[in-house]
C-alpha atoms as one frame of an Amber mdcrd trajectory, in Angstrom:
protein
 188.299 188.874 178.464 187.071 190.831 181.136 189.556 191.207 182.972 191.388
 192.584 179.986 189.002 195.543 179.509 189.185 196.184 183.365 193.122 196.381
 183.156 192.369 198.602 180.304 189.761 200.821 181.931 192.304 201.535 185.158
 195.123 202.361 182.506 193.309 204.837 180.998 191.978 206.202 184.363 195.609
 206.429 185.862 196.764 208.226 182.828 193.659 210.218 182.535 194.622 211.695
 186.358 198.031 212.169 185.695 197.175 214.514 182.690 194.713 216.753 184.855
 197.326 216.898 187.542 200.383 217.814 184.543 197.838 220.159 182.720 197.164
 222.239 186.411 201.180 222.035 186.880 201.526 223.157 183.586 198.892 226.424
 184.405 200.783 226.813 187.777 204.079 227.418 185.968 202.489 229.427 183.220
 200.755 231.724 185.664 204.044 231.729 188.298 205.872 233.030 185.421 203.445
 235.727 183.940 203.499 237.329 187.500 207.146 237.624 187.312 206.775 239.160
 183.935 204.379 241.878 185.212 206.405 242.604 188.351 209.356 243.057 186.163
 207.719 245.489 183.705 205.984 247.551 186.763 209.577 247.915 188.124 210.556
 249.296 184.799 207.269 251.430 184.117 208.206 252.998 188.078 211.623 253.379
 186.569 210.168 255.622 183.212 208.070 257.200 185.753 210.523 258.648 187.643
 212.763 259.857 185.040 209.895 261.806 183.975 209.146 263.589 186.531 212.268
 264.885 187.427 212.668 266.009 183.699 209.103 267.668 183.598 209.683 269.124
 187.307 213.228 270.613 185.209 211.495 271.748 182.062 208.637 273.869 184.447
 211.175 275.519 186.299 212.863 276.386 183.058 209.742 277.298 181.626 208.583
 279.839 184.149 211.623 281.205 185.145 212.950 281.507 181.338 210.005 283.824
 179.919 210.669 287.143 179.361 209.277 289.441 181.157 210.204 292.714 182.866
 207.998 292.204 186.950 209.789 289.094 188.476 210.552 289.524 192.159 214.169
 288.180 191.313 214.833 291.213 189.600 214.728 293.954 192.217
Protein backbone atom coordinates (compact mmCIF):
# COMPACT_ATOMS: atom_id res chain seq x y z
CA UNK A 1 0.00 0.00 0.00
CA UNK A 2 2.88 2.01 0.38
CA UNK A 3 4.28 1.82 -2.39
CA UNK A 4 1.05 2.99 -3.94
CA UNK A 5 1.05 6.36 -2.12
CA UNK A 6 4.83 6.76 -3.04
CA UNK A 7 3.96 6.24 -6.86
CA UNK A 8 1.33 8.70 -6.09
CA UNK A 9 3.42 11.28 -4.25
CA UNK A 10 6.18 11.34 -7.37
CA UNK A 11 3.11 11.77 -9.83
CA UNK A 12 1.98 14.61 -8.30
CA UNK A 13 5.55 16.02 -7.81
CA UNK A 14 6.42 15.50 -11.62
CA UNK A 15 3.27 17.21 -12.58
CA UNK A 16 3.55 19.75 -9.91
CA UNK A 17 7.18 20.82 -11.74
CA UNK A 18 5.96 20.70 -15.03
CA UNK A 19 3.20 23.31 -14.15
CA UNK A 20 5.79 25.85 -12.55
CA UNK A 21 8.00 25.37 -15.54
CA UNK A 22 4.55 25.87 -18.19
CA UNK A 23 3.23 28.73 -15.87
CA UNK A 24 7.02 30.70 -16.22
CA UNK A 25 6.80 29.74 -20.14
CA UNK A 26 3.52 30.95 -20.16
CA UNK A 27 4.84 34.60 -18.36
CA UNK A 28 7.85 34.46 -20.81
CA UNK A 29 5.52 34.54 -23.82
CA UNK A 30 3.13 36.95 -22.22
CA UNK A 31 5.88 39.39 -21.37
CA UNK A 32 7.92 38.65 -24.99
CA UNK A 33 4.80 39.74 -26.54
CA UNK A 34 3.81 42.92 -24.46
CA UNK A 35 7.34 44.29 -25.40
CA UNK A 36 6.54 43.92 -28.95
CA UNK A 37 3.31 45.67 -28.34
CA UNK A 38 5.03 48.71 -26.74
CA UNK A 39 7.79 48.89 -29.35
CA UNK A 40 5.15 48.91 -31.94
CA UNK A 41 3.05 51.72 -30.42
CA UNK A 42 6.40 53.91 -29.62
CA UNK A 43 7.15 53.53 -33.39
CA UNK A 44 3.73 54.88 -34.06
CA UNK A 45 3.66 57.62 -31.18
CA UNK A 46 7.44 58.78 -33.03
CA UNK A 47 5.38 58.60 -36.16
CA UNK A 48 2.36 61.24 -34.63
CA UNK A 49 5.26 63.05 -33.32
CA UNK A 50 6.73 63.92 -36.27
CA UNK A 51 3.82 64.83 -38.25
CA UNK A 52 3.29 67.33 -35.67
CA UNK A 53 5.97 69.08 -35.70
CA UNK A 54 6.36 69.73 -39.11
CA UNK A 55 2.64 70.96 -39.11
CA UNK A 56 3.18 73.24 -35.96
CA UNK A 57 6.76 74.37 -37.40
CA UNK A 58 4.13 75.29 -40.77
CA UNK A 59 1.34 76.89 -38.80
CA UNK A 60 4.22 79.37 -36.82
CA UNK A 61 5.65 80.43 -39.89
CA UNK A 62 2.19 81.14 -41.17
CA UNK A 63 1.33 82.68 -38.08
CA UNK A 64 4.06 85.26 -37.86
CA UNK A 65 4.56 85.99 -41.22
CA UNK A 66 0.59 86.24 -41.94
CA UNK A 67 -0.27 89.13 -39.30
CA UNK A 68 -0.86 92.29 -40.49
CA UNK A 69 1.19 94.71 -39.87
CA UNK A 70 2.79 97.66 -41.66
CA UNK A 71 7.18 97.36 -40.09
CA UNK A 72 8.31 93.89 -41.48
CA UNK A 73 11.82 93.98 -42.90
CA UNK A 74 10.35 92.04 -46.01
CA UNK A 75 8.61 94.99 -46.95
CA UNK A 76 11.26 97.56 -47.80
Amino acid sequence: MESCFRGVADSLTRTDTEMCVLHELIGSFLDIRMVKAITWQNTDVRGVSAGAAVVAASITTAWVYGMNFTHRPQLN
